[in-house]
C-alpha positions, 0 to 999 in steps of 0.5 A: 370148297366142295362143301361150300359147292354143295350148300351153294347149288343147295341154295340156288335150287331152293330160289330156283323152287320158291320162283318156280312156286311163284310163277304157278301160284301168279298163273293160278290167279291170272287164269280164275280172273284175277289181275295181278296188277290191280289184284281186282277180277277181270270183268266178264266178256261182253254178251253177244246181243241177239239178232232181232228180227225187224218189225214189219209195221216198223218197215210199211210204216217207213215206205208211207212216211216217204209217200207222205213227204213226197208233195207229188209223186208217180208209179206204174203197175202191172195188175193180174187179177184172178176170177173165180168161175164154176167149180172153183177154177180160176181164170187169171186177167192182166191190165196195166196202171199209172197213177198221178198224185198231187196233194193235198187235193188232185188224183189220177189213175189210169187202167187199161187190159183184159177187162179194165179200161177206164180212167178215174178224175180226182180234181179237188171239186169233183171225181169222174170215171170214164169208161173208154170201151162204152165212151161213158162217164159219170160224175159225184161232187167230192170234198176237198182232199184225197183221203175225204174225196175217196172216203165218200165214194167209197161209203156212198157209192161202194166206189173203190179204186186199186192202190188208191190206198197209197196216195192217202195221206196216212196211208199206213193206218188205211193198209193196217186197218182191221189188222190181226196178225204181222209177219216179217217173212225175210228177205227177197228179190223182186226183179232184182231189187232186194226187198223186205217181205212182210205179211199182214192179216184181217178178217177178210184178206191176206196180204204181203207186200215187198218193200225196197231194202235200200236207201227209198223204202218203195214198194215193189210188189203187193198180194192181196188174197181174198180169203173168205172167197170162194177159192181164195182169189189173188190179186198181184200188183208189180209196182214199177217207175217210181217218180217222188218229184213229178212235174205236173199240169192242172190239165192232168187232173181235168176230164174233157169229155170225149166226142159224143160220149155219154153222161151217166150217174152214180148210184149210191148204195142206199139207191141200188139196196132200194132198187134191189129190194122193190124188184124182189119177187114177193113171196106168195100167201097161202090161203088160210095165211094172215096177211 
């Protein structure tokens, strides 16, 4: 019985061993990426994609696409503009804005503070601009759509009205013209809202704009920095109010003529160069020179 005791344990402890030996050669397997069900390796982890940042062309893009699908809409600004005066200091003046855009063919803008008072008639035929303080007003005949009516004053006359830009009807490839460089800055607040902060570069301005990170992608606030200036002056609109479905009247559009005010006209480009260069002084001959 002793005997048979001895050779029992002797058996249970070689089982005992050969199990022990299983169970670390079954965890050797498992922990190199085997699987002792199938005997195939493990598939790897997948790889944590990197963050990329979001594309600033992508976002002005989104906020003009929604312009764009607005038949009318509406906004308010607040303007400070900078003036640039002897030894490069800068003097800092406000003025407060509406603007009213119905397309394809009628535009109003409104502008009153330091040093701006007027008001600015697109109604599908003709522009006028009226001057409040002088009770003066001037009027061009224009195409028959905003972005063509614009266009042309601007060519002809040097006519440029602020943040007329925004009722273009592709007014993503009017801000981004010329464009060299574009940054997305991050995230920010303007008056509360949380915004996306990009920037964009030309030759002649820097500028950034802060676009609502909600469901409406609006603007907010727009910089202007007019880098080839003296002194780099800025310009700074907070945009504010907006309405993508304004009721509006054909009388909105309409200038009547207030009592006793005076008709003016534009003039073009090519009349103020004509102008400019026939009231040059002449240079002076020396006697001896050949005329």
């Amino acid at each position: 019985m002793q005997k048979l005791t001895r050779i029992h344990l002797f058996s249970m402890g070689r089982r005992l061993s050969a199990w022990l030996a299983f169970l670390l050669c079954l965890s050797l397997l498992t922990s190199s990426g085997w699987s002792a069900e199938k005997g195939k390796p493990k598939a790897p982890p997948p790889a944590k994609q990197k963050a990329t940042a979001p594309q600033p062309e992508k976002i002005l893009q989104q906020a003009c696409d929604l312009l764009k699908s607005a038949e009318n809409f509406s906004f308010k600004a607040e303007v400070t503009d900078d003036r640039v005066y002897t030894g490069g200091k800068k003097l800092q003046f406000a003025f407060d804005l509406e603007a009213f855009v119905q397309r394809p063919d009628k535009l109003r803008i409104n502008a009153q503070g330091d040093t701006e008072n007027k008001q600015f008639f697109y109604d599908g035929k003709t522009i006028t601009l009226y001057d409040r303080p002088k009770n003066a007003y001037a009027v061009m005949a224009a195409p028959a759509t905003i972005d063509k009516a614009l266009d042309q004053a601007h060519k002809e006359y040097g006519l440029t009205v602020a943040l007329a830009d925004l009722s273009y009807d592709n007014a993503f490839a009017v801000m981004t013209k010329g464009q060299k460089h574009a940054l997305y800055v991050g995230e920010g607040v303007v008056r509360g809202v949380k915004c996306h902060h990009l920037a964009f570069d030309r030759d002649d301005i820097h500028w950034q704009i802060w676009v609502d990170a909600g469901d409406k992608p609006l603007i907010r606030k727009l910089i202007i920095n007019q880098k080839n200036l003296p002194a780099s002056p800025q310009w700074t609109a907070y945009l504010t109010d907006w309405n993508l479905a304004p009721q509006f009247s054909d009388s909105l559009f309409v200038f009547i003529p207030p009592n006793k005010a005076v008709k003016a006209t534009f003039v073009s480009l090519k009349e103020a160069a004509a102008a400019q260069k026939k009231a040059a002084p002449k240079k002076k001959t020396k006697k001896g020179d050949k005329s």
